[in-house]
C-alpha positions as CSV (number, residue, x, y, z in Angstrom):
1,X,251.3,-31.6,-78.9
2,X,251.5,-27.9,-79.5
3,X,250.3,-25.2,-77.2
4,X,248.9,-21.5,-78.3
5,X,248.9,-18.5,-75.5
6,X,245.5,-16.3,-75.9
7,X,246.8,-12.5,-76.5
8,X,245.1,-9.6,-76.2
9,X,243.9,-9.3,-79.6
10,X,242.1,-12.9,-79.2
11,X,240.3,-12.6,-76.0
12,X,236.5,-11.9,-76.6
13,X,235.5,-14.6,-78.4
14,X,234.6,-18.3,-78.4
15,X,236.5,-20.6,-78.8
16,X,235.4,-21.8,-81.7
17,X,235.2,-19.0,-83.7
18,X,239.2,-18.7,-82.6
19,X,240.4,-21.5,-84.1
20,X,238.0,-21.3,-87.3
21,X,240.1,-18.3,-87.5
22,X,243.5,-19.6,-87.0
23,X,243.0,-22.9,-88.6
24,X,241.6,-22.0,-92.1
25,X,242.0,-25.4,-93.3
26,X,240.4,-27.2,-90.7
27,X,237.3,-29.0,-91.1
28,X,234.6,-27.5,-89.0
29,X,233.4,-31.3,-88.1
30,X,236.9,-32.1,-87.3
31,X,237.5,-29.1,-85.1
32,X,234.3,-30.3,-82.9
33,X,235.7,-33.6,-82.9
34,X,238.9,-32.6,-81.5
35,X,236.8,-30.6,-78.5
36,X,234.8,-33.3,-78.2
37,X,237.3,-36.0,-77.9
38,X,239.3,-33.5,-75.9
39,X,241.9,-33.1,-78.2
40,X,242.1,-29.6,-77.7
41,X,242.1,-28.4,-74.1
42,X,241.5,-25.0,-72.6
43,X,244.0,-24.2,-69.7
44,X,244.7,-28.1,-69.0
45,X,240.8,-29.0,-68.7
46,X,237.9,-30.4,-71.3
47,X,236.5,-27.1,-72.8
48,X,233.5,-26.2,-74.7
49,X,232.9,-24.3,-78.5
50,X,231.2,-21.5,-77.0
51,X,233.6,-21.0,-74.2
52,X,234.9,-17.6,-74.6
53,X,238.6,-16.8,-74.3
54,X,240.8,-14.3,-72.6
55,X,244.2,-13.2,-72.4
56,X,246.3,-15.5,-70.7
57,X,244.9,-18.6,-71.2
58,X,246.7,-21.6,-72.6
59,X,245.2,-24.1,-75.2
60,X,246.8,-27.3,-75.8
61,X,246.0,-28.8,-79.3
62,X,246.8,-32.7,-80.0
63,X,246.3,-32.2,-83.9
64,X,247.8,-33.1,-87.1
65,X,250.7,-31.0,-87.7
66,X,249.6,-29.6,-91.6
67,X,246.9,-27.3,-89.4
68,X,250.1,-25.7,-88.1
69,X,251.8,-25.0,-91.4
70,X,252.4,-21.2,-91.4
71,X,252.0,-19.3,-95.2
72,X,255.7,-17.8,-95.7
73,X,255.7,-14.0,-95.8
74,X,255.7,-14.2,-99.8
75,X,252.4,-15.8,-99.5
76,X,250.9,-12.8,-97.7
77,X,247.8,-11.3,-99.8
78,X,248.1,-7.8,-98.4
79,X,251.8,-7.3,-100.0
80,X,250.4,-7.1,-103.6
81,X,248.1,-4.3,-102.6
82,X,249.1,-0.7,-102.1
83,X,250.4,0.6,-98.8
84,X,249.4,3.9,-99.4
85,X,246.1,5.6,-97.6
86,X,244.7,9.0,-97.5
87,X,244.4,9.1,-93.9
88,X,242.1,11.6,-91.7
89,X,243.6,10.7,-88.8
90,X,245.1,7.8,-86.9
91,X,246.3,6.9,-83.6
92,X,247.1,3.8,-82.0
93,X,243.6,2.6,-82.3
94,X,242.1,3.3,-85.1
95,X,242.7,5.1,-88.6
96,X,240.1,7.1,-90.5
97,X,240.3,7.1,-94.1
98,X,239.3,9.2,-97.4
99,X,238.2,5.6,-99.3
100,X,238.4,7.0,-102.9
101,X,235.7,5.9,-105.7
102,X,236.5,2.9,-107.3
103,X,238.5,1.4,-104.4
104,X,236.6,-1.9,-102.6
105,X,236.5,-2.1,-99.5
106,X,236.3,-6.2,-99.4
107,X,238.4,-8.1,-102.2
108,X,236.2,-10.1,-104.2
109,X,236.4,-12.6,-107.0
110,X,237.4,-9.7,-109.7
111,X,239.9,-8.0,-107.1
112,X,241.9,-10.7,-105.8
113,X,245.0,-8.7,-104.4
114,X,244.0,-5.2,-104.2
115,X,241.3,-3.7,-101.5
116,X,240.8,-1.4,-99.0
117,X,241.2,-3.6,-96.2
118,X,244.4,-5.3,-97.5
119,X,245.7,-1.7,-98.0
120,X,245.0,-0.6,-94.5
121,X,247.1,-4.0,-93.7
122,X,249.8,-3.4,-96.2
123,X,250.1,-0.1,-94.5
124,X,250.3,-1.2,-91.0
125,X,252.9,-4.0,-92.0
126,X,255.5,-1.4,-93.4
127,X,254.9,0.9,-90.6
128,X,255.7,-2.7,-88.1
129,X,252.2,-2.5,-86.4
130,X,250.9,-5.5,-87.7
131,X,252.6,-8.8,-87.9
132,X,250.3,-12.2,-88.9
133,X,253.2,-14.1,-87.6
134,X,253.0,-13.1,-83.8
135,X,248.8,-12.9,-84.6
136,X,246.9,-15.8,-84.0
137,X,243.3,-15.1,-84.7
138,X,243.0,-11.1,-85.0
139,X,243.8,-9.1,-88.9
140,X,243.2,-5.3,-88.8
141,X,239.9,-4.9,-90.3
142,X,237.4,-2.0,-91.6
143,X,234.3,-1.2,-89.6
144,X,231.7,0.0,-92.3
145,X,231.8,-0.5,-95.9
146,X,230.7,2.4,-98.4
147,X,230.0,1.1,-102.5
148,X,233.0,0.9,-104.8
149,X,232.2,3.9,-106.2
150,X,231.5,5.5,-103.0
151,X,234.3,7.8,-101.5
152,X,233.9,8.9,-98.0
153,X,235.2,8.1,-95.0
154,X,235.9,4.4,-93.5
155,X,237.0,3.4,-90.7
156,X,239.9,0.7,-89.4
157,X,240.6,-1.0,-86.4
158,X,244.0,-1.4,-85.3
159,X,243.2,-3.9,-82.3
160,X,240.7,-6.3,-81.6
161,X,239.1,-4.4,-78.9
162,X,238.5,-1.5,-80.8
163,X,236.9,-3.4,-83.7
164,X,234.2,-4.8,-81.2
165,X,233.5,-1.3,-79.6
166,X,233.1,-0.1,-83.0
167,X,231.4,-2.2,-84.4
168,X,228.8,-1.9,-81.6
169,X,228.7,1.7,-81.8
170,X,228.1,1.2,-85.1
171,X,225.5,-1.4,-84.8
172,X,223.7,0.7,-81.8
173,X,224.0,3.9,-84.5
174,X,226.5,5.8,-82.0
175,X,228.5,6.7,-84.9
176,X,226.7,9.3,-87.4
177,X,227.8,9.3,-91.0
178,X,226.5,11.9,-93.1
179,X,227.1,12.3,-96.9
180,X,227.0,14.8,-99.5
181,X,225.4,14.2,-103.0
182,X,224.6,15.6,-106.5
183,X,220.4,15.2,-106.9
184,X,219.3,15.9,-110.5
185,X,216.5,18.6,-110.3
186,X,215.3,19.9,-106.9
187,X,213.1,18.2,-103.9
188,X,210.4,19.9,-103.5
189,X,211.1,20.7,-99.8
190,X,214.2,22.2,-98.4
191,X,214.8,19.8,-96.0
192,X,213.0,16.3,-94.9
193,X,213.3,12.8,-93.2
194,X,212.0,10.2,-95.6
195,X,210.6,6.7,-95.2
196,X,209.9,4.2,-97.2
197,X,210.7,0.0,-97.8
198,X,213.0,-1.8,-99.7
199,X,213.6,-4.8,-101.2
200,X,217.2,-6.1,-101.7
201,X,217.7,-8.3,-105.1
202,X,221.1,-10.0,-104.4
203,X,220.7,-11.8,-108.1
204,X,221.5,-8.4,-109.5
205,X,223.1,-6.5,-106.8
206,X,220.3,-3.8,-107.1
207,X,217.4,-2.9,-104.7
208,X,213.7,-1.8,-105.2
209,X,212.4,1.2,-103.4
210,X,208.2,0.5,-102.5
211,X,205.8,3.1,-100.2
212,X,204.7,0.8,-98.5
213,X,205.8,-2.4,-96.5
214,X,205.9,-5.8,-98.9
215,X,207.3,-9.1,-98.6
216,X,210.6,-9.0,-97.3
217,X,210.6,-5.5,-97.5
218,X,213.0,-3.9,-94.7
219,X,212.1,-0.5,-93.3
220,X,214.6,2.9,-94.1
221,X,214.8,6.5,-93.0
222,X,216.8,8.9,-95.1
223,X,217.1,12.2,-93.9
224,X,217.9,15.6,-96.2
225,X,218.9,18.6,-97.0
226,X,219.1,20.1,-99.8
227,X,222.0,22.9,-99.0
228,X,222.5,24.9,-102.7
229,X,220.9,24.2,-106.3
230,X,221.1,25.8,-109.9
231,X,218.8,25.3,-112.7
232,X,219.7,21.5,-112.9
233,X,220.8,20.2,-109.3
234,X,220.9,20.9,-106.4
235,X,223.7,19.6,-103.6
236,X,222.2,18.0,-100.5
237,X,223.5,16.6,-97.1
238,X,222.3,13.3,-96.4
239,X,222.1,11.8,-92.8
240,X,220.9,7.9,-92.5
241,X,218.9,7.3,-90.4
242,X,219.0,3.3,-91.4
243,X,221.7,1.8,-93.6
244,X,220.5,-0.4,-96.2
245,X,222.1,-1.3,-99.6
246,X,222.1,1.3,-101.6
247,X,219.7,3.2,-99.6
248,X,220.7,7.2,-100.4
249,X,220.8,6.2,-104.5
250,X,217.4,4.3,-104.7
251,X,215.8,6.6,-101.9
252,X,216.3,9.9,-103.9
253,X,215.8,8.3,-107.3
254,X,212.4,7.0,-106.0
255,X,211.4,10.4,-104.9
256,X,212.2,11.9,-108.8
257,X,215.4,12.9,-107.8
258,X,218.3,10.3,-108.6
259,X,222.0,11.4,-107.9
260,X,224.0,13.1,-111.1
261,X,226.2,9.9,-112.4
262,X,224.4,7.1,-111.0
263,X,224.0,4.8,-113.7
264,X,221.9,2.3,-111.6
265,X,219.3,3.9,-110.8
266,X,219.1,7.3,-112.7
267,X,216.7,6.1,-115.7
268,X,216.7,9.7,-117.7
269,X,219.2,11.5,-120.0
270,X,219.2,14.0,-117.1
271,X,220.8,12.2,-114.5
272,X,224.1,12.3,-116.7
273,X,224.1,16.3,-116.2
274,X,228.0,17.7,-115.7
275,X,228.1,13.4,-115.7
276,X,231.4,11.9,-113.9
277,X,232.9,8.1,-114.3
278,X,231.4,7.8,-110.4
279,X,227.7,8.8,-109.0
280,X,227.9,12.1,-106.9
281,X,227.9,10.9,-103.5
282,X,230.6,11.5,-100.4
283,X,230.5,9.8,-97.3
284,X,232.4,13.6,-96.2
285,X,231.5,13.5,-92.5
286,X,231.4,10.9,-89.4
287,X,230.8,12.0,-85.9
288,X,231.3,10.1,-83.1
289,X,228.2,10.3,-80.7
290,X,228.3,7.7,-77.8
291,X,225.5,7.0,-75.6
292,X,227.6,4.5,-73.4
293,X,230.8,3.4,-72.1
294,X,233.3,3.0,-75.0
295,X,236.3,1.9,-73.1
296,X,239.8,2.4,-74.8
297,X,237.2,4.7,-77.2
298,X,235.7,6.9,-75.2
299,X,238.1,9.7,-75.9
300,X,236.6,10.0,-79.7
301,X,233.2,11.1,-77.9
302,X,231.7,13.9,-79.4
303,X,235.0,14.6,-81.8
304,X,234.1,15.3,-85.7
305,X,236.0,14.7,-88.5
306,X,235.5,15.9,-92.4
307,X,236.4,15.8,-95.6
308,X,236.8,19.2,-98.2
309,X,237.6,18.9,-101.7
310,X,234.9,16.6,-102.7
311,X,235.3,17.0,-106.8
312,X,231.8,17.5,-107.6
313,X,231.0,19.8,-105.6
């Protein structure tokens, strides 16, 4: 018999997407067994998957030891990424960071050990505000994701509670992100909210920008402003409106005016003008704009934070 105390960072949720998180190797069919059979009890009494847990409650666990088996500190993924950020600002909530191109945000199958997020808890680690041994659910995670080579700004949770009001804010569009970009040529308005559809291909990580709505099309609203411009391109601040994949790159190419670099979806000799390794785009701005209670948050209302030396502008 073992028993695990509910923290702060693992109240919120059910209980079953707890211990999917604390028991990795656990069968999901076994882990409803174990509730079902009453195995695993919440505060001395049968419990249910979708009961949700708070601080201070006790689960009691009559499971195979292996589930238990801890990954020794050499095992830890994190410690063969970089601990070093390029940080906005950070407090004990939440850091803000200047994600460079060519950085993921998410490791994947190519970048095993090195990613933003396992920087961000490299970084916390060194600095002794993250521990995964006195953790039993709860990682410090990012909020919103931006293209490998997409810099801007990205945002991490330090704490469970702000990673849920974020990522509501986020989800309800409380939190305005506004880019800056390289177009090839000028629009021929200065300023303008667009709409179109668009079709995600997940096959080929690309999408397909249509005028009007088609199968499995999904609806998206890019907004612009085109702020300088020469003879070849013009610079433009971008403000979404929607997020889709890709949406500011296909968007702009679909109106005649792809971004200077983007080897996607620029389809002319001209779109590799003054060309650089990355596309021209900047996630350079985030303002926080809540509508409702943010709790622990609510002190970022209304605050602004930037980015200057973008390189091509």
């Amino acid at each position: 018999m073992r028993t695990i105390e509910i923290k702060e960072n693992d109240g919120g949720q059910r209980l079953d997407k707890f211990l999917s998180k604390r028991f990795k190797t656990m069968p999901k069919s076994l882990m409803y067994k174990y509730i079902r059979t009453k195995y695993i009890k919440l505060n001395g009494k049968k419990c249910d998957k979708a009961d949700f847990l708070k601080a201070g409650d006790v689960l009691t666990l009559y499971i195979k030891d292996e589930f238990f088996e801890d990954n020794p500190e050499k095992n830890y993924e994190f410690l063969k990424a970089p601990d070093r950020l390029d940080i906005l600002f950070e407090d004990e909530n939440i850091i803000l960071i200047d994600k460079k191109p060519g950085v993921i945000v998410h490791q994947d199958k190519s970048y095993h050990f090195d990613s933003l997020v396992l920087r961000v808890q490299h970084y916390l680690y060194k600095k002794g505000e993250f521990n995964p041994e006195s953790e039993n659910s709860f990682s410090p995670a990012v909020v919103n994701r931006l293209d490998r080579n997409t810099g801007g700004i990205v945002i991490a949770a330090k704490n469970a509670e702000s990673l849920r009001i974020l990522n509501e804010k986020m989800r309800k569009r409380e939190i305005e992100k506004y880019y800056l970009c390289k177009l090839c040529g000028k629009p021929k308005y200065e300023s303008g909210i667009l709409e179109a559809y668009l079709v995600k291909n997940s096959g080929n990580n690309t999408v397909k920008v249509f005028k009007k709505q088609v199968e499995g099309s999904k609806k998206i609203i890019t907004e612009y402003k085109v702020l300088s411009s020469d003879k070849n391109t013009s610079t433009a601040e971008i403000l979404l409106h929607t997020g889709r994949t890709h949406q500011i790159r296909a968007h702009m190419a679909f109106i005649g005016h792809p971004l200077v670099g983007d080897k996607k979806y620029g389809k002319n000799k001209k779109n590799f003008i003054n060309s650089t390794k990355y596309q021209a785009l900047y996630a350079y701005k985030m303002k926080f704009s809540f509508k409702s209670d943010a709790g622990i948050l609510n002190y970022l209302n209304n605050r602004e934070f930037s980015i200057d030396n973008i390189k091509f502008i």
